[in-house]
Every structure is written in C-alpha cells, then in structure tokens.
PDB file of N, CA, C and O in Angstrom:
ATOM      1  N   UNK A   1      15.359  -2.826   1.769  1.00  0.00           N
ATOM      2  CA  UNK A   1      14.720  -3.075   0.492  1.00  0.00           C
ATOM      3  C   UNK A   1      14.929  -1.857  -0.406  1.00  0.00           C
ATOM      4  O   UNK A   1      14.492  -0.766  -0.041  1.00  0.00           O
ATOM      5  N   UNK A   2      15.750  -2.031  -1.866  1.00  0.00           N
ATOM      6  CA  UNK A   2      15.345  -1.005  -2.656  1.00  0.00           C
ATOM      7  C   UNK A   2      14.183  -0.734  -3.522  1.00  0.00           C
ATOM      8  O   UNK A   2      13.155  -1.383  -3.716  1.00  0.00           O
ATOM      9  N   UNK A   3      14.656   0.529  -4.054  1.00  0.00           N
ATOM     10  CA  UNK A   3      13.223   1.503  -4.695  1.00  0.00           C
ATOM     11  C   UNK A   3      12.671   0.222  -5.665  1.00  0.00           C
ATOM     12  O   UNK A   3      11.494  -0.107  -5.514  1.00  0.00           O
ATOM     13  N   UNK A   4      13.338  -0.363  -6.463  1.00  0.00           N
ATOM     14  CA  UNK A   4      13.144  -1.543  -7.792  1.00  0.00           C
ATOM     15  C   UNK A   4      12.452  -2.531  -6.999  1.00  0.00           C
ATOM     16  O   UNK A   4      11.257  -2.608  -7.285  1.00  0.00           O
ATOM     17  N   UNK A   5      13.005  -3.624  -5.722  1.00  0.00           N
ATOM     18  CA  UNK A   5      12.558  -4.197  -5.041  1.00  0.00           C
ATOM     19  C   UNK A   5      11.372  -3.445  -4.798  1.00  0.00           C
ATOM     20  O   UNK A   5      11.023  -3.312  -5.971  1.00  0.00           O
ATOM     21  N   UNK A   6      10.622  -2.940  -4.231  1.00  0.00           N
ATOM     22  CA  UNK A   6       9.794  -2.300  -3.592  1.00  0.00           C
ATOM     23  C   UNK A   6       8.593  -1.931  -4.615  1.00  0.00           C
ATOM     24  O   UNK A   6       7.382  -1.942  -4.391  1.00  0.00           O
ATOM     25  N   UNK A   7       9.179  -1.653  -5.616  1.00  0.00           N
ATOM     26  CA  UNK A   7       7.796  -1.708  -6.916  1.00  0.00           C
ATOM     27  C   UNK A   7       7.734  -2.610  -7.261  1.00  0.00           C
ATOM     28  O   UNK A   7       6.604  -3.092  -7.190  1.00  0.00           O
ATOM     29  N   UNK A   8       8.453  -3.192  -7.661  1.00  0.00           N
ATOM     30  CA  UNK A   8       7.938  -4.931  -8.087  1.00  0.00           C
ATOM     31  C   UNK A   8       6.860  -5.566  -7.265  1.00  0.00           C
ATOM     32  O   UNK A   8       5.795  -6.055  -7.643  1.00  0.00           O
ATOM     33  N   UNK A   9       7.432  -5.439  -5.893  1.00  0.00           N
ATOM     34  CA  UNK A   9       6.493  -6.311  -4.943  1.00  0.00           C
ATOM     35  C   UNK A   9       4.984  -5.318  -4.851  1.00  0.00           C
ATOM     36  O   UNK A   9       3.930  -5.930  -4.677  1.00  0.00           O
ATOM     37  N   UNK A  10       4.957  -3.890  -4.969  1.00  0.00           N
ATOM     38  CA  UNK A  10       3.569  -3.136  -5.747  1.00  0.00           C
ATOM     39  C   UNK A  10       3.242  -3.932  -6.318  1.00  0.00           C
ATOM     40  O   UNK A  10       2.282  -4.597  -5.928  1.00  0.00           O
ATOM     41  N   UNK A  11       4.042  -4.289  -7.766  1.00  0.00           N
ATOM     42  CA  UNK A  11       3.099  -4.033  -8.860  1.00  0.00           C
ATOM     43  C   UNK A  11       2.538  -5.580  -8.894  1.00  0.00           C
ATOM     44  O   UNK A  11       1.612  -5.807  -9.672  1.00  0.00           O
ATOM     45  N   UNK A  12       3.090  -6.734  -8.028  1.00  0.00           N
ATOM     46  CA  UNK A  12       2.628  -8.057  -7.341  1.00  0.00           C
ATOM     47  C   UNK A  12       1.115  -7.757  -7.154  1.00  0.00           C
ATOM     48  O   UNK A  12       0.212  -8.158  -7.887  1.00  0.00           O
ATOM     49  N   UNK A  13       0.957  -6.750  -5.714  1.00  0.00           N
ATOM     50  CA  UNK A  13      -0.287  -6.642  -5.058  1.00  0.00           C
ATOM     51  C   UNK A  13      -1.088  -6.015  -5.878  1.00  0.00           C
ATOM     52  O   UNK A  13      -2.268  -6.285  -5.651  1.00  0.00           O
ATOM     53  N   UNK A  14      -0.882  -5.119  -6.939  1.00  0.00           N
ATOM     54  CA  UNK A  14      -1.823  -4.179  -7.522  1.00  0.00           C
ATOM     55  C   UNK A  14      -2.867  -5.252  -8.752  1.00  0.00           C
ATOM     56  O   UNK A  14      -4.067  -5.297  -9.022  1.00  0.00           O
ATOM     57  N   UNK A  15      -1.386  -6.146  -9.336  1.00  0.00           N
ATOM     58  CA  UNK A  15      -1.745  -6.513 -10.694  1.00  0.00           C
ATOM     59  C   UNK A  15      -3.385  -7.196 -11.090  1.00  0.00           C
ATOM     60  O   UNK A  15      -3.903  -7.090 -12.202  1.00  0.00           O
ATOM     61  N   UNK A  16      -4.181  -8.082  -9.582  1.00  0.00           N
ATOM     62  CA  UNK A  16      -5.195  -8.568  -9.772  1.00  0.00           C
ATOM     63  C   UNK A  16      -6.441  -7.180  -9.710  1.00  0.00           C
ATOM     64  O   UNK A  16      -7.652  -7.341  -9.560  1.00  0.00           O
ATOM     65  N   UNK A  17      -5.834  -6.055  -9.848  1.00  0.00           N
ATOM     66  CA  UNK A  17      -6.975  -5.453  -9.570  1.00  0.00           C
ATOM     67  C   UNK A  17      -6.778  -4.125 -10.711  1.00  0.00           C
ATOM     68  O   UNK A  17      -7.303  -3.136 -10.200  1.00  0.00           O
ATOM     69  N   UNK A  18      -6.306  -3.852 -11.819  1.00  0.00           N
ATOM     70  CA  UNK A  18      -5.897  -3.516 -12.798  1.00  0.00           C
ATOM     71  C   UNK A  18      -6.983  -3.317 -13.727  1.00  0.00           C
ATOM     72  O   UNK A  18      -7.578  -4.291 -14.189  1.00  0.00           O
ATOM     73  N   UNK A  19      -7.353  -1.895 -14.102  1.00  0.00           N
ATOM     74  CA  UNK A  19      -8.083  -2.362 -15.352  1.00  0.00           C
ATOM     75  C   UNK A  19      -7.282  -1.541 -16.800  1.00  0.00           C
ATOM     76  O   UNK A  19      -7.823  -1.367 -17.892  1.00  0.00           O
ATOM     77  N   UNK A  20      -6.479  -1.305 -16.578  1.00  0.00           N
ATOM     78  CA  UNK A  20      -5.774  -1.008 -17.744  1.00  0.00           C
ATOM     79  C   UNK A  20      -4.542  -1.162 -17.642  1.00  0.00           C
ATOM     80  O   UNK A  20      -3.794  -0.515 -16.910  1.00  0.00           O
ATOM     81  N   UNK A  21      -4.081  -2.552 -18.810  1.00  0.00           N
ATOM     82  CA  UNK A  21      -2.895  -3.338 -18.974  1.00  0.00           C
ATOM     83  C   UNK A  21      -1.442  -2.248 -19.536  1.00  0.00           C
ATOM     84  O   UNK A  21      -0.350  -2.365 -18.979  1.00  0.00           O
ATOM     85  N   UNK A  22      -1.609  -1.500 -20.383  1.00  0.00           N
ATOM     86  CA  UNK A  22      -0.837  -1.115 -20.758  1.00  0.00           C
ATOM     87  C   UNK A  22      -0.364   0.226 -19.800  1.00  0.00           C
ATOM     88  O   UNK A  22       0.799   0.632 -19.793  1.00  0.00           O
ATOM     89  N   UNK A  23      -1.064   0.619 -19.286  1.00  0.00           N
ATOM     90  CA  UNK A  23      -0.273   1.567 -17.757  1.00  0.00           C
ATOM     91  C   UNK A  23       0.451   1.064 -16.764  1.00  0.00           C
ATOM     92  O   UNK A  23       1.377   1.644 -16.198  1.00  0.00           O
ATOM     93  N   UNK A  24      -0.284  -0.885 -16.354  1.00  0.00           N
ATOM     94  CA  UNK A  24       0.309  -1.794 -15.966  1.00  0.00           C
ATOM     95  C   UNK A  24       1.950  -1.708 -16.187  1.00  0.00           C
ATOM     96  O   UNK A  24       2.594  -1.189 -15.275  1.00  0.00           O
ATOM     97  N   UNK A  25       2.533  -2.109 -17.154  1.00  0.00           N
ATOM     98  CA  UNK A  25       3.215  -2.183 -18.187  1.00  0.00           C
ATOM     99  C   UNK A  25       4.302  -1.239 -17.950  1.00  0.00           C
ATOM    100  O   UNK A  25       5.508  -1.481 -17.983  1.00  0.00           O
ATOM    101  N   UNK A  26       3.683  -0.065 -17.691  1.00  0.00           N
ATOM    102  CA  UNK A  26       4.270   0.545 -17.927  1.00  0.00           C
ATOM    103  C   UNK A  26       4.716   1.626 -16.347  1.00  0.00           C
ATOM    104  O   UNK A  26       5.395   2.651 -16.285  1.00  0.00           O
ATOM    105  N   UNK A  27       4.119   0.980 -15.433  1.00  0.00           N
ATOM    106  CA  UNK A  27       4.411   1.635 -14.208  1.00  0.00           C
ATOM    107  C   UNK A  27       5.739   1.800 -13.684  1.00  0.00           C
ATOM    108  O   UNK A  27       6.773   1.132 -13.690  1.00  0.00           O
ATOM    109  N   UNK A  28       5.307   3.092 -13.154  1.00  0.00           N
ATOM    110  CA  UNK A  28       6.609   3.472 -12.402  1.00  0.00           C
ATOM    111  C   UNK A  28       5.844   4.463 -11.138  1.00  0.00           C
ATOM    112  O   UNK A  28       4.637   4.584 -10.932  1.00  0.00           O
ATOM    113  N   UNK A  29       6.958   5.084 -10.418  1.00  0.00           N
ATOM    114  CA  UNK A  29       6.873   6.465  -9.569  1.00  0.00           C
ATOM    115  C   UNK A  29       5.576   7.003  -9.672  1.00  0.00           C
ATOM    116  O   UNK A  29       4.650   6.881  -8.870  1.00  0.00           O
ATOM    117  N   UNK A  30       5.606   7.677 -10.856  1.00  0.00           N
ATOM    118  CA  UNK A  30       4.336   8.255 -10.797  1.00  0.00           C
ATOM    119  C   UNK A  30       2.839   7.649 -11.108  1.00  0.00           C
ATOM    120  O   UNK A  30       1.786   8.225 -10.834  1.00  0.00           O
ATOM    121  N   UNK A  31       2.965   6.405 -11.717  1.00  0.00           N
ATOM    122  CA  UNK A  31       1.491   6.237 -11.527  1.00  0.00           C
ATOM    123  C   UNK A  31       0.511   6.252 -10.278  1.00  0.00           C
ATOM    124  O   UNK A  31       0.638   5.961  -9.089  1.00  0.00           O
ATOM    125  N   UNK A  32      -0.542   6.728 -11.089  1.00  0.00           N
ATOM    126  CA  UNK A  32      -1.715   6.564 -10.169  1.00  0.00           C
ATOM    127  C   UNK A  32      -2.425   5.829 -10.124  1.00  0.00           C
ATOM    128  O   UNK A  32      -2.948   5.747 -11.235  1.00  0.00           O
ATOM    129  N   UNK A  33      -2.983   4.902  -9.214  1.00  0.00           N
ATOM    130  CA  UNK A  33      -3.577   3.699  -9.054  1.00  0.00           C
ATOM    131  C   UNK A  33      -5.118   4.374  -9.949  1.00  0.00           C
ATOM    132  O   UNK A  33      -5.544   3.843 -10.975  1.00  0.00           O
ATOM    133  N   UNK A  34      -5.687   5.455  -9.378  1.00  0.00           N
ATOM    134  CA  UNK A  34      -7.069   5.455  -9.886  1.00  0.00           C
ATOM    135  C   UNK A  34      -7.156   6.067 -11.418  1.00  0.00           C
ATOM    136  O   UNK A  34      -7.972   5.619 -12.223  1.00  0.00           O
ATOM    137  N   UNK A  35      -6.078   7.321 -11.801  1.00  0.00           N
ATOM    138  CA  UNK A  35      -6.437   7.685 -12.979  1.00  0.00           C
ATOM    139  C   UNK A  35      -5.578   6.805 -13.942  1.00  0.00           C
ATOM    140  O   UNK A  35      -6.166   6.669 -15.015  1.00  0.00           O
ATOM    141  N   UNK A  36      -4.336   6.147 -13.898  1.00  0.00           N
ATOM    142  CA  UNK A  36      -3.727   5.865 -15.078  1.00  0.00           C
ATOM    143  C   UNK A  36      -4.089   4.063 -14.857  1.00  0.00           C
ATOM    144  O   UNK A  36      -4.175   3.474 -15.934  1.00  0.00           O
ATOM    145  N   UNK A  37      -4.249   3.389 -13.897  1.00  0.00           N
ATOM    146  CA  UNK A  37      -4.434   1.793 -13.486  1.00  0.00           C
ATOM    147  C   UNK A  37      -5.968   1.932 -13.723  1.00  0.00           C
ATOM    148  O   UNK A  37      -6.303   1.028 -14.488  1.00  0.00           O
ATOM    149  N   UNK A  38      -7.111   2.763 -13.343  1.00  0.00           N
ATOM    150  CA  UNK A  38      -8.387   2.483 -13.347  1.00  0.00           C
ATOM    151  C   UNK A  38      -8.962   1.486 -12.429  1.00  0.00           C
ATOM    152  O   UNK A  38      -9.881   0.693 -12.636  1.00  0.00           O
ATOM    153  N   UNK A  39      -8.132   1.705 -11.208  1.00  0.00           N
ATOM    154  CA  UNK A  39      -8.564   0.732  -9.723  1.00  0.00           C
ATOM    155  C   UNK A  39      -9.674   1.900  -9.185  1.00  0.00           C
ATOM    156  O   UNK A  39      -9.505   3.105  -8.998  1.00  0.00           O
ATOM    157  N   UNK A  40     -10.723   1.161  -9.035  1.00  0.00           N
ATOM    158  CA  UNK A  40     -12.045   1.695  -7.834  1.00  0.00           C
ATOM    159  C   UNK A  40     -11.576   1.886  -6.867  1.00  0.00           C
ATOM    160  O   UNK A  40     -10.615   1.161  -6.613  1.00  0.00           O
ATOM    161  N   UNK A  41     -11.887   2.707  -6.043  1.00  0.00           N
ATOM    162  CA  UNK A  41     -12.227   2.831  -4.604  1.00  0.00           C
ATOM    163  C   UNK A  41     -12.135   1.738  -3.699  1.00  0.00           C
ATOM    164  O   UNK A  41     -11.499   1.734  -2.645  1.00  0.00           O
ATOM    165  N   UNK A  42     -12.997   0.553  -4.313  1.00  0.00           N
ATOM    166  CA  UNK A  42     -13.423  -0.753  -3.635  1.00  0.00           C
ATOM    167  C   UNK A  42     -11.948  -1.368  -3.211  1.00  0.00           C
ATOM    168  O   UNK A  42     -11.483  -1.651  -2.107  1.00  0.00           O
ATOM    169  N   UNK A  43     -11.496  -1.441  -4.332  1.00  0.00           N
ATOM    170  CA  UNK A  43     -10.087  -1.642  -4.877  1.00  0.00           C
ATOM    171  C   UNK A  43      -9.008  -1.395  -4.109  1.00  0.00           C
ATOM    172  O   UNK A  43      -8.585  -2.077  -3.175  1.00  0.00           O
ATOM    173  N   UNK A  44      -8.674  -0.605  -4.451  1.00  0.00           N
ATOM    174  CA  UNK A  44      -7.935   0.281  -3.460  1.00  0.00           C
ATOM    175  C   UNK A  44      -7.670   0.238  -1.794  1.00  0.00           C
ATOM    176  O   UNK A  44      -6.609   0.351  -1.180  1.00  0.00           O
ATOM    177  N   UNK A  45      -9.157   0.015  -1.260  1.00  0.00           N
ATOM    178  CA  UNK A  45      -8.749  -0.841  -0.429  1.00  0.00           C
ATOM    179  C   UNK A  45      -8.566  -1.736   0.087  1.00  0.00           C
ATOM    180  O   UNK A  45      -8.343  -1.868   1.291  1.00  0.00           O
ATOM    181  N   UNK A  46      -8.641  -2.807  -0.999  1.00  0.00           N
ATOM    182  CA  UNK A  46      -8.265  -3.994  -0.637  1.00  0.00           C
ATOM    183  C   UNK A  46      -6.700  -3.964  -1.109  1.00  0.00           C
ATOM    184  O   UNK A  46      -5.958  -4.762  -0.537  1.00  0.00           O
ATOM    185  N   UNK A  47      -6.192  -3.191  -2.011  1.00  0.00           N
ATOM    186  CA  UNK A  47      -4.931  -3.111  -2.326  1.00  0.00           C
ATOM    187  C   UNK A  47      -4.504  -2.708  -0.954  1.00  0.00           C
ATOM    188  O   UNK A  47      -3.274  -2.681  -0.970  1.00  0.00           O
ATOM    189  N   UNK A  48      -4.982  -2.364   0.295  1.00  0.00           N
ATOM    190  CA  UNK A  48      -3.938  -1.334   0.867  1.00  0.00           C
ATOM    191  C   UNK A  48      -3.994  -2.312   1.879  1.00  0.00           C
ATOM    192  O   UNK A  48      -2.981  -2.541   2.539  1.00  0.00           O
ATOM    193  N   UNK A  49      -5.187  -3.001   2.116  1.00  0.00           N
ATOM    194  CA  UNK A  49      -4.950  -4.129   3.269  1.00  0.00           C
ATOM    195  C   UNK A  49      -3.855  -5.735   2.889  1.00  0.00           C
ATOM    196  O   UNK A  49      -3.353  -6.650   3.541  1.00  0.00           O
ATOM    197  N   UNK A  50      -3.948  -5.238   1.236  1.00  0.00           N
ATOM    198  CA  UNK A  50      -2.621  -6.772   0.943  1.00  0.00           C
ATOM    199  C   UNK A  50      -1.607  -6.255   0.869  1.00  0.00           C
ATOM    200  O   UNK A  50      -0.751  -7.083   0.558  1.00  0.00           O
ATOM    201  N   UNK A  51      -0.969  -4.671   1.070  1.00  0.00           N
ATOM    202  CA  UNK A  51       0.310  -3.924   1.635  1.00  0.00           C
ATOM    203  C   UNK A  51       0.324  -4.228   2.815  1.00  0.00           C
ATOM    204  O   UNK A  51       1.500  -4.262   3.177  1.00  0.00           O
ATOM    205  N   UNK A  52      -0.371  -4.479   3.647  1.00  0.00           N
ATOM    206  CA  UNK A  52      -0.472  -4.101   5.191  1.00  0.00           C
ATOM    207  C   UNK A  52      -0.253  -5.888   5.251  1.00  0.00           C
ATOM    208  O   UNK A  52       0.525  -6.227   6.143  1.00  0.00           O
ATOM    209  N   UNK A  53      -0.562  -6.494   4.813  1.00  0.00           N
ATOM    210  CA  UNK A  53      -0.011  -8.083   5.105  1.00  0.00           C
ATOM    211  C   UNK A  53       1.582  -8.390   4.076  1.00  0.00           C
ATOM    212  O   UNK A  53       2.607  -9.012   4.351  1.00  0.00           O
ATOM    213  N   UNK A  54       1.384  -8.035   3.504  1.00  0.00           N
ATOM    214  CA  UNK A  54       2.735  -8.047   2.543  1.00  0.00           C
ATOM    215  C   UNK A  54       3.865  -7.613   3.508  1.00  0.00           C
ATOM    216  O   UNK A  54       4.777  -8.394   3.779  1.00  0.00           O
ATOM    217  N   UNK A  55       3.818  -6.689   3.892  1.00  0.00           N
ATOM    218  CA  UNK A  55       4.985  -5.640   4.746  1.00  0.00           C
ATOM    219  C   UNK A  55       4.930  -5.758   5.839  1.00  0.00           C
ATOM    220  O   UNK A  55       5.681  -5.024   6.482  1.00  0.00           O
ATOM    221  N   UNK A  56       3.879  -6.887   6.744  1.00  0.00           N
ATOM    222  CA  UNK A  56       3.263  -6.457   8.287  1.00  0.00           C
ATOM    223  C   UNK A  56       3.535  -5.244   8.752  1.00  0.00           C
ATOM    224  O   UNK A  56       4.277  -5.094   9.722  1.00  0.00           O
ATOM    225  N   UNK A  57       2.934  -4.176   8.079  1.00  0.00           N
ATOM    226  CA  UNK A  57       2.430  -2.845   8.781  1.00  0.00           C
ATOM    227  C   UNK A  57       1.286  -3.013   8.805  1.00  0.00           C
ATOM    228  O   UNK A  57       0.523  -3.857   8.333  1.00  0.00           O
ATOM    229  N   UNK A  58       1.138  -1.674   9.715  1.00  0.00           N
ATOM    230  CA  UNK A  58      -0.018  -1.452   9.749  1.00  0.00           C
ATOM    231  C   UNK A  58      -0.388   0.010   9.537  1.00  0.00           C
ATOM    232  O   UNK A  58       0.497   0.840   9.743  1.00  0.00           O
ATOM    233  N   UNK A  59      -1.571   0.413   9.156  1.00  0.00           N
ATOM    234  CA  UNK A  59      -1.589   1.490   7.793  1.00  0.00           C
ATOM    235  C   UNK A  59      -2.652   2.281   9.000  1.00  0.00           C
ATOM    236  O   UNK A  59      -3.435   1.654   9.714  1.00  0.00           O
ATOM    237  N   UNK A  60      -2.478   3.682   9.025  1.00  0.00           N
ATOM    238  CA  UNK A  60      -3.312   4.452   9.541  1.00  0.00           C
ATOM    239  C   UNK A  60      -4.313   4.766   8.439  1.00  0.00           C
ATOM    240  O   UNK A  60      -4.215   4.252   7.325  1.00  0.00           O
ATOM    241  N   UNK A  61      -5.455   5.775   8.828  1.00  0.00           N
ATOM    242  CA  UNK A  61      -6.675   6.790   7.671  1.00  0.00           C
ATOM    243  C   UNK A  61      -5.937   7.210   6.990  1.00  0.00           C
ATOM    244  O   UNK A  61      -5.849   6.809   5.830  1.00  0.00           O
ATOM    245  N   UNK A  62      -4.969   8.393   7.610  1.00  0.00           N
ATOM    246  CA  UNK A  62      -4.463   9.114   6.923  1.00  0.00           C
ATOM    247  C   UNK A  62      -2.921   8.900   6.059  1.00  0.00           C
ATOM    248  O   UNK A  62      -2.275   9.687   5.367  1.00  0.00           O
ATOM    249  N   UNK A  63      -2.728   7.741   6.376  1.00  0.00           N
ATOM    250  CA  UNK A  63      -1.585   6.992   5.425  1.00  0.00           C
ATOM    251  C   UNK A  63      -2.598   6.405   3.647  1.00  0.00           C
ATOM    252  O   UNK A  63      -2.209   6.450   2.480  1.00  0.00           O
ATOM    253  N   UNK A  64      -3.679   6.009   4.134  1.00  0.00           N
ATOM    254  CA  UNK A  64      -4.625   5.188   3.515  1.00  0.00           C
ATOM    255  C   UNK A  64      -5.221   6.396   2.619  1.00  0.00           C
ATOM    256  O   UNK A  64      -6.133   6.095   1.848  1.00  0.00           O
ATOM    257  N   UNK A  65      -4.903   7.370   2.647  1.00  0.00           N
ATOM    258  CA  UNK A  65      -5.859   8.690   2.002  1.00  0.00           C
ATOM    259  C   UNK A  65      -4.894   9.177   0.879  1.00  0.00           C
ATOM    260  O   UNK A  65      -5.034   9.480  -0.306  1.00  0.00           O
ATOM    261  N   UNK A  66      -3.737   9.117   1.859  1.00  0.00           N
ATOM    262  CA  UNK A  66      -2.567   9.879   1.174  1.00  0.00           C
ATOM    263  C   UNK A  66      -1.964   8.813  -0.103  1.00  0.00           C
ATOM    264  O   UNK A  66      -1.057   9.120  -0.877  1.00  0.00           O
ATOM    265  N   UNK A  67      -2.567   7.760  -0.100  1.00  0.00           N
ATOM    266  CA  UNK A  67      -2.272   6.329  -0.882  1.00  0.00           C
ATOM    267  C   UNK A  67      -2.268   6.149  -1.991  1.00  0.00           C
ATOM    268  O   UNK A  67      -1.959   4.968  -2.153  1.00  0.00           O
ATOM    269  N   UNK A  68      -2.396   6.520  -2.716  1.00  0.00           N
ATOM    270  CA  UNK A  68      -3.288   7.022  -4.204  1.00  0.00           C
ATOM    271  C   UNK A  68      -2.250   6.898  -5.710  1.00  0.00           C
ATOM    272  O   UNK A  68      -2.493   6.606  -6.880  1.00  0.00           O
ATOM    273  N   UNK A  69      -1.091   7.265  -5.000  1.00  0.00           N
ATOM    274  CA  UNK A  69      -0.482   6.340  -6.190  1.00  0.00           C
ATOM    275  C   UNK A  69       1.350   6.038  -5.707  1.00  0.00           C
ATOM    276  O   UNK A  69       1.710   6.155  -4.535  1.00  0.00           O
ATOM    277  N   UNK A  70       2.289   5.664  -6.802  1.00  0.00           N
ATOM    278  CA  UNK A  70       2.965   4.741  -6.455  1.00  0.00           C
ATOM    279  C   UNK A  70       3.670   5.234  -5.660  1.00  0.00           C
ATOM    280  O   UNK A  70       3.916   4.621  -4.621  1.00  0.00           O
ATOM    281  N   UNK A  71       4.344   6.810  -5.968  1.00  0.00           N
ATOM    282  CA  UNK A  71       5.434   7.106  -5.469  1.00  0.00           C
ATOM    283  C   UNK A  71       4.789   7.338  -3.669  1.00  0.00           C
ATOM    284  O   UNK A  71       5.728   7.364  -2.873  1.00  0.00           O
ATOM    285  N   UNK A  72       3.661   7.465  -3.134  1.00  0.00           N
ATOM    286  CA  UNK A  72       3.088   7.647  -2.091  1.00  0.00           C
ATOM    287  C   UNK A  72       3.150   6.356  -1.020  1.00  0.00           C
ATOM    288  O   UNK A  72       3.406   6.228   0.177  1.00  0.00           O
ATOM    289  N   UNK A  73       2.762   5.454  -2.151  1.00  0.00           N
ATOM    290  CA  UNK A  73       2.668   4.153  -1.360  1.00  0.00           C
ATOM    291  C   UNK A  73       4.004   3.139  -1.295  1.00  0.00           C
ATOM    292  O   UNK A  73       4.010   1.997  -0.836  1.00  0.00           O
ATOM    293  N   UNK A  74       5.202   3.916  -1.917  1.00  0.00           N
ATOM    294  CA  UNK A  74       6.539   3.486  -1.621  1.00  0.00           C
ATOM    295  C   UNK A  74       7.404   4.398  -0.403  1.00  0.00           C
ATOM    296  O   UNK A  74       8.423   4.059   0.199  1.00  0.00           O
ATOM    297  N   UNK A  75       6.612   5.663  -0.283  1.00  0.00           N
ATOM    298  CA  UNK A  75       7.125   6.344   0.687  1.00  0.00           C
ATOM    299  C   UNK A  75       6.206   6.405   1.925  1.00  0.00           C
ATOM    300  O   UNK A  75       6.522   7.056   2.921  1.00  0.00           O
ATOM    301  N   UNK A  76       5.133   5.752   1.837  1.00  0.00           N
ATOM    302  CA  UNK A  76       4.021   5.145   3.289  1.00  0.00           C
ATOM    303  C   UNK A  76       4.312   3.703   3.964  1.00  0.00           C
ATOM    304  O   UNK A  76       3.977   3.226   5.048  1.00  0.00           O
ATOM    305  N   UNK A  77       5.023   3.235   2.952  1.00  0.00           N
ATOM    306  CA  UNK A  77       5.724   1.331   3.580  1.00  0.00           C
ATOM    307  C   UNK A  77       6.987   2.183   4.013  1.00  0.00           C
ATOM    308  O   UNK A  77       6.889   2.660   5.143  1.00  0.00           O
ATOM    309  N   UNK A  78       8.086   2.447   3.367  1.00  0.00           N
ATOM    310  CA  UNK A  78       9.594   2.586   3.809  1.00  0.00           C
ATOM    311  C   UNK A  78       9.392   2.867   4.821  1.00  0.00           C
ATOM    312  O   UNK A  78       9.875   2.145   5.693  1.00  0.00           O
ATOM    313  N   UNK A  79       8.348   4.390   5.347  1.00  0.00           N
ATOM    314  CA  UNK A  79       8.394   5.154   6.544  1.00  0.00           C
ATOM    315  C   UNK A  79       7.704   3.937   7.443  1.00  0.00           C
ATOM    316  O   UNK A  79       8.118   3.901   8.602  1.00  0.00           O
ATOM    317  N   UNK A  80       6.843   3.065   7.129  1.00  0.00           N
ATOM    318  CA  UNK A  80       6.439   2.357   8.497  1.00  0.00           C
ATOM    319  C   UNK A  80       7.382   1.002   8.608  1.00  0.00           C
ATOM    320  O   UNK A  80       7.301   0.216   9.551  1.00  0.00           O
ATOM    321  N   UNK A  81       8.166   0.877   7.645  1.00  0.00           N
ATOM    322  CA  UNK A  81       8.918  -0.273   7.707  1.00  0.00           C
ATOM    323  C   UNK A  81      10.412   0.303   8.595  1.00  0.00           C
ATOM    324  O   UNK A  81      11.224  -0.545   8.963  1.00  0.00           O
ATOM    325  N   UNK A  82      10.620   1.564   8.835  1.00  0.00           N
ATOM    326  CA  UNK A  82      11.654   1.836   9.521  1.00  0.00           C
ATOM    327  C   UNK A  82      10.985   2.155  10.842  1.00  0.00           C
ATOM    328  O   UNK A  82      11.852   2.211  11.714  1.00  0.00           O
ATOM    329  N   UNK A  83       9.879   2.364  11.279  1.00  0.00           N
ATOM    330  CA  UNK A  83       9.800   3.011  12.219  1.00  0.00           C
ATOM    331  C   UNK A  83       9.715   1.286  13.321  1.00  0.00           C
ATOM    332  O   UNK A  83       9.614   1.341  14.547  1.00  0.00           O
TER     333      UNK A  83
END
C-alpha cells in the first residue's frame, strides 16, 4: 500500500469524527488529529480501534499514545502491517 493509498483510507476512518472541516480538507503528513482536526480523546479512540479493524492489526498502549497525528499513524499501520 502507498503513502496516498494509506491517507485516504485515514482520512475514511477519521472523517465521522472531525470537528473542523477545513483542516479536514486539507490534511496531510502533518496533521494532528487533536490540535488541527479537534478530535477528543473519546475520539481518538475509537479512531484507533476502526484502524485496528480496517488493517486487522492490532495496536499496542504504546503504539496508541504515540498516535496522535497522521504522519504517526501511517508509520504505526506500515510497521504492523509488515511485521
């Protein structure tokens, strides 16, 4: 799967939980789910358990901590999708 593939299917799981459209919009690499998207906590982890069915991985604490925004959570799937 490439980098393009791989955000798209993000920005799939993220989009119902979004509170600001135009960061939406405008995502890439660096966004951050909590400061530039305005996803809760609550959020967040439910975003990380519809990665973990999306990709059938399965996500450790400390994958889940380190999660926080895009470029993290494209380099926390690749690494469990190869291993």
């Amino acid at each position: 799967m490439n980098k393009e593939e791989l955000i798209t299917k993000l920005k799939t799981i993220v989009a119902p939980y979004i509170q600001d459209e135009k960061a939406f919009k405008n995502l890439s690499e660096d966004t951050d789910f909590v400061k530039d998207l305005k996803i809760n906590s609550a959020n967040l982890v439910d975003i990380i358990l519809d990665i973990e069915d999306e990709f059938n991985i399965r996500l450790e604490n400390e994958d889940m901590e380190k999660m926080l925004d895009v470029k993290s959570a494209m380099s926390i799937v690749t690494s469990k999708l190869a291993d």
